[in-house]
C-alpha positions in Angstrom: -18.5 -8.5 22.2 -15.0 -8.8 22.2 -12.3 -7.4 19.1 -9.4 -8.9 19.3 -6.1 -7.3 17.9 -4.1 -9.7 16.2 -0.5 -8.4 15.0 2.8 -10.5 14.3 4.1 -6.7 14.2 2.4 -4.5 16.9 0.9 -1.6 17.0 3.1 1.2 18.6 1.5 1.5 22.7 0.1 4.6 21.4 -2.4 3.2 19.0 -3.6 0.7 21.1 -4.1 3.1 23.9 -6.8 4.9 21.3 -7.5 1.7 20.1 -8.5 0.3 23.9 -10.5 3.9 24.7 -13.0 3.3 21.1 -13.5 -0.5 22.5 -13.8 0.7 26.1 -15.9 3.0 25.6 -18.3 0.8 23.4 -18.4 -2.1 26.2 -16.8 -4.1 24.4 -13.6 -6.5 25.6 -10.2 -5.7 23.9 -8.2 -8.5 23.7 -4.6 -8.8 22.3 -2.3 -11.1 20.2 1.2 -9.2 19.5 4.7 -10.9 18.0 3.1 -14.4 17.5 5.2 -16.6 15.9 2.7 -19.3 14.7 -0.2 -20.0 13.0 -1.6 -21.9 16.1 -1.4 -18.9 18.3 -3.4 -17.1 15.8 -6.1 -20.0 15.2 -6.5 -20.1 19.0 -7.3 -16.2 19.4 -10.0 -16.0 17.1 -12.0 -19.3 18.5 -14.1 -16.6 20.3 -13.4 -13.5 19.0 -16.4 -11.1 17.5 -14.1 -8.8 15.8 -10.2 -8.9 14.0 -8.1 -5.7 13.6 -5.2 -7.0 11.7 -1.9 -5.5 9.9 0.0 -7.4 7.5 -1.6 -10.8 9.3 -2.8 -13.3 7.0 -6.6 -14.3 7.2 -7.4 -17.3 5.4 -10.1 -19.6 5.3 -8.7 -21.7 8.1 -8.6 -19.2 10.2 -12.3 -17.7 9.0 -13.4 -21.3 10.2 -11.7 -20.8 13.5 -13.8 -17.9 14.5 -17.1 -19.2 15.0 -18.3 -15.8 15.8 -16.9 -13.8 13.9 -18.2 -10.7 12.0 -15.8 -8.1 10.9 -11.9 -8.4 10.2 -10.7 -5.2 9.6 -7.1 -4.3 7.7 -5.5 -1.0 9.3 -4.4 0.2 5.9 -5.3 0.4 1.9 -4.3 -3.1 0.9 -6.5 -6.6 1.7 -5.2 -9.3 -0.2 -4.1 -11.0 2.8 -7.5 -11.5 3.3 -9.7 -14.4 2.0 -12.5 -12.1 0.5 -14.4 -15.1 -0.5 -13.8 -17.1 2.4 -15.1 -14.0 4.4 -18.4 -14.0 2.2 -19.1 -17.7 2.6 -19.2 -17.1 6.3 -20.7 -13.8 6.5 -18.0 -12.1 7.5 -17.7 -8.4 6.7 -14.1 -7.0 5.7 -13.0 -3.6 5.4 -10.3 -1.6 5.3 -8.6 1.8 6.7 -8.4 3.5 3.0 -6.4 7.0 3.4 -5.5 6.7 6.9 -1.8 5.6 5.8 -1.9 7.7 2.6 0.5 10.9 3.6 3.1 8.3 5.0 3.0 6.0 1.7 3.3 9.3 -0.2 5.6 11.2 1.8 8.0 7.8 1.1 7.4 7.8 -2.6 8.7 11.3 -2.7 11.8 10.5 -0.5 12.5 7.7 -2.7 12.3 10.2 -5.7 14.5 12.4 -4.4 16.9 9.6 -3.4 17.1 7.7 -6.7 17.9 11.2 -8.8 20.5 11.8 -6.3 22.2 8.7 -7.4 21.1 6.8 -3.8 23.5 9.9 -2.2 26.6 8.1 -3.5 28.7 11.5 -3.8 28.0 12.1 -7.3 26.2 14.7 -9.4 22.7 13.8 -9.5 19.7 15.5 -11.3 16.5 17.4 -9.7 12.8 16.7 -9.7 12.4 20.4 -11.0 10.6 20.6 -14.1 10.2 16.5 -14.5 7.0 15.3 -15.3 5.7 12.9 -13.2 3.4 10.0 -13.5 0.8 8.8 -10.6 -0.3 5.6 -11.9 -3.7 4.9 -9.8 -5.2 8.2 -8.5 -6.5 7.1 -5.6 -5.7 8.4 -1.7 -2.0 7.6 -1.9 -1.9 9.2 -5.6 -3.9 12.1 -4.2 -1.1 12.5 -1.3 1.8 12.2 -4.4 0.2 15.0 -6.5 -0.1 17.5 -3.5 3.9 17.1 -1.9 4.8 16.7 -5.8 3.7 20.1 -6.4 5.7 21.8 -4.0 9.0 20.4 -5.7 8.2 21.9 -9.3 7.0 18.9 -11.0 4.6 18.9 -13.8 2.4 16.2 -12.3 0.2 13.5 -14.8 -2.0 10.6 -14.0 -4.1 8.1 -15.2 -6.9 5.9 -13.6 -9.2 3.8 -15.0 -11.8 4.1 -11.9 -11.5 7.9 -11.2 -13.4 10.5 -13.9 -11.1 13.0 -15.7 -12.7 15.8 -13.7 -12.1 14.4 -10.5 -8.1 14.5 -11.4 -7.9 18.1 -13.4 -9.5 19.7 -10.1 -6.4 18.5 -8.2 -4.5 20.1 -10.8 -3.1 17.7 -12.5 -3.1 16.9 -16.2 -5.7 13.5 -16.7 -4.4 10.9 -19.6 -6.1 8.2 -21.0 -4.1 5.5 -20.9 -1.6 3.8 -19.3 0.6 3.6 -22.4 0.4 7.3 -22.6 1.1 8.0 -19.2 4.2 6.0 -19.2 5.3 7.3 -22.6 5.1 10.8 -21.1 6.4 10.8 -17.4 10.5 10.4 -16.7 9.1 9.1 -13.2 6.1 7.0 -12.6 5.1 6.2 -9.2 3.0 3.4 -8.8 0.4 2.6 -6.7 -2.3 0.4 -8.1 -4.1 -3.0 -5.9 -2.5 -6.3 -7.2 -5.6 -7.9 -8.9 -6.2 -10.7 -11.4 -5.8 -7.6 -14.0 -2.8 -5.9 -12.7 -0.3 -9.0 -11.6 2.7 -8.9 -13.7 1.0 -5.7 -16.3 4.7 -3.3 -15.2 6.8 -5.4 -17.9 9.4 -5.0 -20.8 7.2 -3.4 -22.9 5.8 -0.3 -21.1 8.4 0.5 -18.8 10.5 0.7 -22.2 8.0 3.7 -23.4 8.9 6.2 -20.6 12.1 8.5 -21.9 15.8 8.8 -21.1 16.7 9.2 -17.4 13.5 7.1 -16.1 12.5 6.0 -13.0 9.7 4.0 -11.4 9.2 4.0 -8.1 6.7 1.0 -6.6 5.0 1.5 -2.9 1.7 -0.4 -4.2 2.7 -4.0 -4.5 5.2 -6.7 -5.6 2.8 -8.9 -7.5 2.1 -6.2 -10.1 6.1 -6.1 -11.3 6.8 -8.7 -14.1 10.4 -8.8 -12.2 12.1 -11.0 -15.2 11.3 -8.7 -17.5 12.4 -5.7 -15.6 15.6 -6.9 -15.1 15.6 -7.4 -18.8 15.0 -3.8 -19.2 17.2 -2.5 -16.7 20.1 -4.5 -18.6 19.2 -3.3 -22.1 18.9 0.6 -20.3 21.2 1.5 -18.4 19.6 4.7 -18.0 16.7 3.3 -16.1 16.2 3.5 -12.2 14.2 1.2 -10.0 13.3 2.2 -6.2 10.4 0.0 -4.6 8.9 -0.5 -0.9 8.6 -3.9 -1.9 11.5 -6.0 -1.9 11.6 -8.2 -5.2 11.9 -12.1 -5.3 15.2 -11.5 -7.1 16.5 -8.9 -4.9 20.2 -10.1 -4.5 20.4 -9.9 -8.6 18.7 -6.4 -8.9 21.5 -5.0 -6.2 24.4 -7.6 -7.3 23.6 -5.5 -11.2 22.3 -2.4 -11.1 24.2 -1.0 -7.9 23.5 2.7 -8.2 20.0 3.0 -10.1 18.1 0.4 -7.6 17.1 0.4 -4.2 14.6 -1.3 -1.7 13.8 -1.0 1.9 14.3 -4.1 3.8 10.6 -4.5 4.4 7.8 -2.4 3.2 8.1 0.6 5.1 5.4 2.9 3.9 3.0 2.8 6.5 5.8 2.7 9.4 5.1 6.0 10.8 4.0 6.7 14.5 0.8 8.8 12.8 -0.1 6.2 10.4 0.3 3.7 12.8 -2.4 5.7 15.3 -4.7 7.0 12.6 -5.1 3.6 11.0 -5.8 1.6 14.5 -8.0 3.6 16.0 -9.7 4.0 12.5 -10.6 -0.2 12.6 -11.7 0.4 15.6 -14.1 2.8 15.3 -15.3 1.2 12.1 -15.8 -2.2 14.4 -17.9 -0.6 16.8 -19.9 1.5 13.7 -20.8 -2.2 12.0 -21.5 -3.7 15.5 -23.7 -1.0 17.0 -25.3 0.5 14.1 -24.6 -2.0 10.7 -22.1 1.2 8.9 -20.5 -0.8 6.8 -19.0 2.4 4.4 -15.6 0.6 3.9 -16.7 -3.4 3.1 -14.2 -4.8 0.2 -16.2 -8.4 0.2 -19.9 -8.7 -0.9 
């Protein structure tokens, strides 16, 4: 059997050290494609490969049809829409994911993003504190879980809302359960946000809910760029001047978010929220023990196609 790992940005040495020991010690060949530059080079790896561990790499049908033997691609991380789920299915592909394996990095971010947008992006002026806010985890899920637990140690009375995850589930974690997005927004000064980017979700953060939180708001994005209605957004940012933007996802319109709202928006460069050296280890050598648990024995606890 051999896995290849196929990354445009590499895993640090470290992971694929841990990676190479799980697919060593399996019998299986390890194989490598790092820095590529084009679609070709990609196309080419696969024609033989039995298994994918990718990052941000796209996986589209062409490349599905490439890999005649494939079986599993897995994504070292939460997200998978740069994955053809349905392309996968056709072929008989199984496609997972790393969920909660990047989660305390993501988190850890959202927080230092927090702190940096009441501080006025450290700009020398008097800022506020995260003390006593309430805060709003849209989508209680590991990366939510993460939020709720560093939140706590700041002060902050901590809310969230989730369609998928019972009330119970939320209140053991002790934070206050709403039931609905509208009141979750409504309530919270800060929301951080961390909901998939589904047919459902794309373009739902608009005008008229980001316009329900109070005075002195903030969101704060390290889910996805597709769920921002970024027109509208800019729409409200103009119309409230009292309302801050900080995302891990650089918007389409970036230059006109920083060219008129210098001060109350920021992004990284690229999405940094998984750039740690832990996440970076825990979610390789995560894929590849999940490989070798679908090849060996058929575990396939973390399929996202059907």
């Amino acid at each position: 059997m051999k896995v290849l790992v196929a990354t445009e940005k590499p895993f640090a040495k470290v992971a694929i050290d841990g990676i190479k020991n799980v697919i060593d010690a399996a019998g299986y060949e390890l194989a490598l494609l790092e820095k590529y530059t084009e679609k070709a080079q990609l196309l080419e790896a696969v024609a033989d490969a039995d298994a994918i561990i990718i990052r941000s790499d796209i996986v589209d049908a062409e490349v599905i049809a490439a890999a005649k033997n494939l079986k599993i691609v897995v994504r070292a991380g939460a997200g998978y829409d740069n994955v053809d789920l349905q392309a996968a299915s056709a072929a008989g592909v199984c496609v997972m994911n790393t969920p909660g394996q990047n989660a305390n990095a993501v988190a850890e971010l959202a927080l230092g993003m927090m702190v940096y947008g009441v501080r006025n992006l450290y700009n020398g002026t008097s800022g506020t504190e995260l003390m006593g806010k309430k805060l709003g985890i849209h989508a209680y899920g590991n990366v939510g879980r993460n939020v709720a637990r560093i939140a706590k140690g700041f002060g902050m009375e901590i809310y969230a809302y989730d369609a998928f995850c019972p009330k119970e589930v939320i209140e053991q974690d002790g934070v206050t359960a709403l039931n609905s997005v509208e009141e979750l927004y409504s309530t919270c000064q800060v929301v951080s946000l961390h909901i998939p980017a589904t047919a459902e979700t794309k373009n739902s953060i608009n005008y008229d809910l980001l316009n329900k939180m109070p005075k002195g708001a903030m969101l704060v994005n390290t889910a996805r760029k597709e769920v921002i209605n970024e027109t509208e957004v800019i729409k409200l940012m103009e119309d409230r001047t009292d309302f801050r933007y900080m995302t891990d996802i650089m918007p389409a319109t970036h230059a006109e978010f920083a060219e008129k709202f210098a001060g109350r928006y920021f992004s990284t460069p690229k999405k940094m929220g998984a750039q740690t050296a832990e996440a970076n280890i825990n979610a390789g050598i995560a894929a590849a023990n999940q490989i070798v648990g679908f090849l060996r024995d058929g575990i396939n606890r973390f399929q996202v196609n059907k």
